[in-house]
C-alpha positions in Angstrom: 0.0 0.0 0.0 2.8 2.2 0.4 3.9 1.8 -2.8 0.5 2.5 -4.5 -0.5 5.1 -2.0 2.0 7.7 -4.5 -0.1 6.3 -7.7 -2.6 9.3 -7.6 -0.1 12.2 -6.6 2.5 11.2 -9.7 -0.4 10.6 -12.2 -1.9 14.4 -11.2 2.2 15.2 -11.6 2.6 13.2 -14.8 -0.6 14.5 -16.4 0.3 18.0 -15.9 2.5 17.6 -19.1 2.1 14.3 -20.7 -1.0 12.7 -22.4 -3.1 10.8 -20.4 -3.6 8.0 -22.9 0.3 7.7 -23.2 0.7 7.9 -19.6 -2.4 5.1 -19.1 -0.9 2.7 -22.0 2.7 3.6 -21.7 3.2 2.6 -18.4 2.3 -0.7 -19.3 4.5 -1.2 -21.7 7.6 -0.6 -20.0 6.2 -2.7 -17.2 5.7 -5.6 -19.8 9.2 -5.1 -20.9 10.4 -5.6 -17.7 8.1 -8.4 -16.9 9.3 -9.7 -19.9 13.0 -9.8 -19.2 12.0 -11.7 -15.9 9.9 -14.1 -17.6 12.8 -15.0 -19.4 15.5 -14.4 -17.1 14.4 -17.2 -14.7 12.8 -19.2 -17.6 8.8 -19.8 -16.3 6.8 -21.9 -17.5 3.9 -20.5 -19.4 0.2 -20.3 -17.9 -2.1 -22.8 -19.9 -5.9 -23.3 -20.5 -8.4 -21.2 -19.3 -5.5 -19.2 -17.4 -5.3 -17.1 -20.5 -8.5 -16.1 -20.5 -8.2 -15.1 -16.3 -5.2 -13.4 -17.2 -7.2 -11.3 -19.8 -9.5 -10.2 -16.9 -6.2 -9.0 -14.7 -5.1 -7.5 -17.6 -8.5 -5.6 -18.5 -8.5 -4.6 -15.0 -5.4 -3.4 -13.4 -3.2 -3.4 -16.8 -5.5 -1.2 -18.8 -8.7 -0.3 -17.3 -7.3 1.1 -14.1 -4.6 3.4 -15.1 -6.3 4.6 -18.0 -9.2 5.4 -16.0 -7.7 7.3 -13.5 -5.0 9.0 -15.8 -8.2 10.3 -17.6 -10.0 11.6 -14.6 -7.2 13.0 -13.0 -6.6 15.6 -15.7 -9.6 17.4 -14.1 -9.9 16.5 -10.9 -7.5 16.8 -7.7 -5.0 13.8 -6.3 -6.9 13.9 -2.9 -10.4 14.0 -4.3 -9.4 11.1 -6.6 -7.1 9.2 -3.6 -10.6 9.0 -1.4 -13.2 8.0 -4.0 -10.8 5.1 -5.1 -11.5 4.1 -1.2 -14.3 2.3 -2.2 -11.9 -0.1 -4.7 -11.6 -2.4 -0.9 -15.1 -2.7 -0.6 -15.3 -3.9 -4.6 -12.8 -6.2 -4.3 -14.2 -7.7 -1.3 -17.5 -8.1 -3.1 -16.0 -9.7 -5.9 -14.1 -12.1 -3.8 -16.8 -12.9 -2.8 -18.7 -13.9 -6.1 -15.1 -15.3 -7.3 -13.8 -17.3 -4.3 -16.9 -18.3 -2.6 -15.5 -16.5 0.9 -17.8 -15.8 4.0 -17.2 -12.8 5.5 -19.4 -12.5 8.5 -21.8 -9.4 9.2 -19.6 -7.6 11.2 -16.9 -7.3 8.1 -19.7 -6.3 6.0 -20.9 -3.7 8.5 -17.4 -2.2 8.6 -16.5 -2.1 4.7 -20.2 -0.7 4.3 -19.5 1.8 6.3 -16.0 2.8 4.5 -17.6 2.9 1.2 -20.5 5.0 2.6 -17.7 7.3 3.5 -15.9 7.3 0.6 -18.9 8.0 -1.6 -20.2 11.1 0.8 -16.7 12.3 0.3 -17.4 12.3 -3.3 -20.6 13.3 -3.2 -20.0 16.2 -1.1 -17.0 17.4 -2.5 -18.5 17.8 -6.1 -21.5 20.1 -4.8 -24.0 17.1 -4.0 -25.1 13.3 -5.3 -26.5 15.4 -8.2 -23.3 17.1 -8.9 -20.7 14.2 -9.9 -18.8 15.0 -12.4 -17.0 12.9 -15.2 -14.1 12.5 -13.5 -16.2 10.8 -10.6 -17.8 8.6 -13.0 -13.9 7.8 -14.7 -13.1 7.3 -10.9 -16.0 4.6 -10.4 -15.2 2.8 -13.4 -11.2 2.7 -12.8 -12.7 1.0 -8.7 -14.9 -1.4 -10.9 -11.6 -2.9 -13.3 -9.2 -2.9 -10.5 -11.5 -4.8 -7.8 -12.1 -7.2 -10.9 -8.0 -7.9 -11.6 -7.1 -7.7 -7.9 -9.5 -10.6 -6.9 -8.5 -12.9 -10.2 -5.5 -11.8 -9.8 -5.4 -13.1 -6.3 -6.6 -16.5 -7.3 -4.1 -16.8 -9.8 -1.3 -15.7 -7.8 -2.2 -19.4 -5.9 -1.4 -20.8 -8.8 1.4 -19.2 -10.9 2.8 -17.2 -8.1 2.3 -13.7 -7.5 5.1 -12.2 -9.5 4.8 -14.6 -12.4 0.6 -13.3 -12.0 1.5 -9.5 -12.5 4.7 -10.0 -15.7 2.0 -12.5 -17.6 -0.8 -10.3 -17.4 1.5 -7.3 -18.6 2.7 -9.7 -21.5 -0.4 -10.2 -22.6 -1.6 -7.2 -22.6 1.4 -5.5 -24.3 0.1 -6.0 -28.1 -3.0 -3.6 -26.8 -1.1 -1.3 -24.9 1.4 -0.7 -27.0 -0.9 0.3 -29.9 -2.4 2.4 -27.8 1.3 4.0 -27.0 1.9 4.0 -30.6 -1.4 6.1 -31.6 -0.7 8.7 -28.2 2.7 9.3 -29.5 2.0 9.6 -33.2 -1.3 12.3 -32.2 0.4 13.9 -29.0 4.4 13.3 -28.8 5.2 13.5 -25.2 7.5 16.7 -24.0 7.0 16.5 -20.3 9.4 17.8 -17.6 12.2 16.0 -15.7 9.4 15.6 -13.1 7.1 14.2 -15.1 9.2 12.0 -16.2 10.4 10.9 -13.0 6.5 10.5 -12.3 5.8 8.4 -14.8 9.1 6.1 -14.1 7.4 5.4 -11.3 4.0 4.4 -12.1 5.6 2.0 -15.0 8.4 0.3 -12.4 6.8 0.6 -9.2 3.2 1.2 -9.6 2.4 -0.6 -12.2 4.8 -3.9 -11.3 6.8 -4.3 -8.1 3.8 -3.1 -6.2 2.0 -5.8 -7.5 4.3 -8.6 -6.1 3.6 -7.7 -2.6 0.1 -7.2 -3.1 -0.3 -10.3 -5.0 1.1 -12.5 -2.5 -1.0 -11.1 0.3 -4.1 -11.2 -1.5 -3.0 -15.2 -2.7 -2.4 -15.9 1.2 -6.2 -14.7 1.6 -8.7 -14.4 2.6 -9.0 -11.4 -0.1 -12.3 -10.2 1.2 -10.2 -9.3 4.8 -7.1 -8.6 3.0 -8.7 -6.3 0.4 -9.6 -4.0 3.2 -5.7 -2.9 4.0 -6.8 -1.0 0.7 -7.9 1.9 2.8 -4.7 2.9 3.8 -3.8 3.6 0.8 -6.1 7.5 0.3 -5.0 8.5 3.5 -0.9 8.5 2.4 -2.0 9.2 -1.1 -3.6 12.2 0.9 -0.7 13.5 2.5 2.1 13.3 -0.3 -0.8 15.2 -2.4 -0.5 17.9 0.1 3.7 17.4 0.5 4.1 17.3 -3.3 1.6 18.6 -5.1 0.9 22.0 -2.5 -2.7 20.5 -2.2 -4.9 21.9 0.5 -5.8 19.2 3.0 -8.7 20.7 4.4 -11.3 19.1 7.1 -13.3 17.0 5.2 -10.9 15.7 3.7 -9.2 14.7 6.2 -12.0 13.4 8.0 -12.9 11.4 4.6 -9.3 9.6 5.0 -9.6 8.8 9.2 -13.4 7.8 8.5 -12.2 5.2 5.9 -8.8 4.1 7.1 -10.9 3.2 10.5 -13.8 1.1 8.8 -10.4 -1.0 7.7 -9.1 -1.6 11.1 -12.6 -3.1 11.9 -12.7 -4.9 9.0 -9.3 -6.6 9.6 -10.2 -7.2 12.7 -13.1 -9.1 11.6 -12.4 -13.2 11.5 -13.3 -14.5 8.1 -14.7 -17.7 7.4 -12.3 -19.4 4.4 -14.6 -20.9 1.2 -15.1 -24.7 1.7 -12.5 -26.7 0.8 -9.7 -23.8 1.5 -7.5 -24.3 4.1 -7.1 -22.5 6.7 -5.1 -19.4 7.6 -2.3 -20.6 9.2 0.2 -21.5 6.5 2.4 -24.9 6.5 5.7 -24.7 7.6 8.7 -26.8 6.0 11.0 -29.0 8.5 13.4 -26.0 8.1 10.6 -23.6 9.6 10.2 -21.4 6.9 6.6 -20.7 5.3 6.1 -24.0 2.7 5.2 -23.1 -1.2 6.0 -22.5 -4.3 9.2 -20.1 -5.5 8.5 -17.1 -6.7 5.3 -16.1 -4.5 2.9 -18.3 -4.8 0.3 -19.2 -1.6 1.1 -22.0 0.8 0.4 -25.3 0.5 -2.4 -27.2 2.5 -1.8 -27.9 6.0 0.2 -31.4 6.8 -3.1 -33.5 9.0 -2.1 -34.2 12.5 -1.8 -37.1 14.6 -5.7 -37.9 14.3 -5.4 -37.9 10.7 -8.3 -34.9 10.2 
């Protein structure tokens, strides 16, 4: 989360001279390079089957329809508005996890990430004179929640299975044939010219942002359940909220604040919150080798099912 939570600031920096179509697309593309040379550096093995097709949706979702989404609204719109209406992207993914993985989060969960996105959207709402008064950027903001809640649950499941690194570089791969036209048709319409800055800005979204991030969150999501794990999300707007004051000279005024400690709060609860795993998954605690260290895959991937005890259950 503390990597993402500087997304939003260096996107408002990056758009401030760049396209947002060329900074959406091409930070994709010099993430699929490097996911690309890792790929091939330590020589994986290639997802099959319908993994494809669930690496489209993570691709769709945090590849493309996230940061081109957000690059978009953020032309118009400022970091900290933008950093608290993506609060409600813990809430999505929960639901989603819940459709996807068959998790059952109990009442109390639901009660708390309720209440974070009820505070996130009145942040909105308020902000942009009123339910009545959204504007397009809100609406860009909402969709971009929508994608990302999408790739950051399949995303999850996959990470189980092809490790959470391997999850991120093969969704980038596959998605570089449509980012990279993309790239090509910004550049040919609009050729970049942005400041050191904004350059720097958008080195970070493509390295950081839009890949290393992901092998952290990846991992934590696989280790599960999302649903719980989603709702660290909500750290995320209130740092986002304070480098957009450090960096960009926004002003951090009351309700915004109060926006960021109302949400980041609702996640405490929700963490708190014991959630009931989706039959057949095992539980929390992970297995431990003979050597004591955390059992699974290399490279990321989720532990492997408990050893049975003594009494053989």
């Amino acid at each position: 989360m503390l990597a993402f939570s500087f997304t939003v600031p260096f996107t408002r920096i990056a758009v401030a001279g760049l396209d947002p179509l060329f900074i959406g697309a091409g930070r994709a593309v010099v993430a699929a390079a490097l996911a690309a040379t890792a790929l091939g550096v330590t020589r994986q093995r290639a997802p099959h089957g319908a993994q494809w097709w669930r690496l489209a949706v993570v691709g769709g979702g945090v590849v493309a329809g996230f940061p081109l989404l957000t690059s978009f609204a953020l032309t118009s719109t400022p970091a900290s508005h933008g950093a608290v209406v993506i609060a409600l992207l813990p809430a999505a993914t929960a639901v989603v996890a819940v459709l996807r993985a068959g998790e059952r989060p109990p009442s109390a969960f639901w009660l708390a990430t309720g209440a974070g996105a009820l505070a996130a959207v009145g942040f909105a709402a308020v902000g942009s004179g009123g339910l009545g008064g959204l504007h397009g950027a809100d609406l860009l903001l909402f969709g971009a929640v929508l994608a990302a809640a999408a790739g950051y649950a399949e995303g999850g499941l996959l990470a189980r299975e092809l490790g959470a690194w391997q999850t991120i570089s093969w969704a980038l791969v596959l998605a570089a044939p449509v980012t990279g036209l993309l790239t090509l048709v910004s550049v040919a319409t609009d050729p970049p010219d942005g400041t050191p800055g904004q350059w720097a800005a958008f080195g970070y979204l493509a390295g950081i942002s839009m890949f290393l991030g992901f092998f952290a969150w990846y991992r934590g999501l696989a280790i599960g359940p999302m649903a719980r794990v989603s709702q660290m999300q909500l750290v995320q707007p209130v740092l986002s909220i304070v480098w957009a004051g450090l960096l960009l000279g926004e002003d951090l005024t009351a309700g915004t604040l109060a926006g960021g400690l109302a949400v980041i709060a609702c996640a405490g609860l929700a963490v708190r919150v014991r959630t009931r795993p989706a039959p057949g998954v095992p539980a929390e605690r992970p297995a431990v080798s003979p050597g004591g260290a955390p059992a699974g895959r290399p490279g990321g991937s989720a532990p492997t099912r408990p050893v049975p005890g003594p009494s053989g259950r």
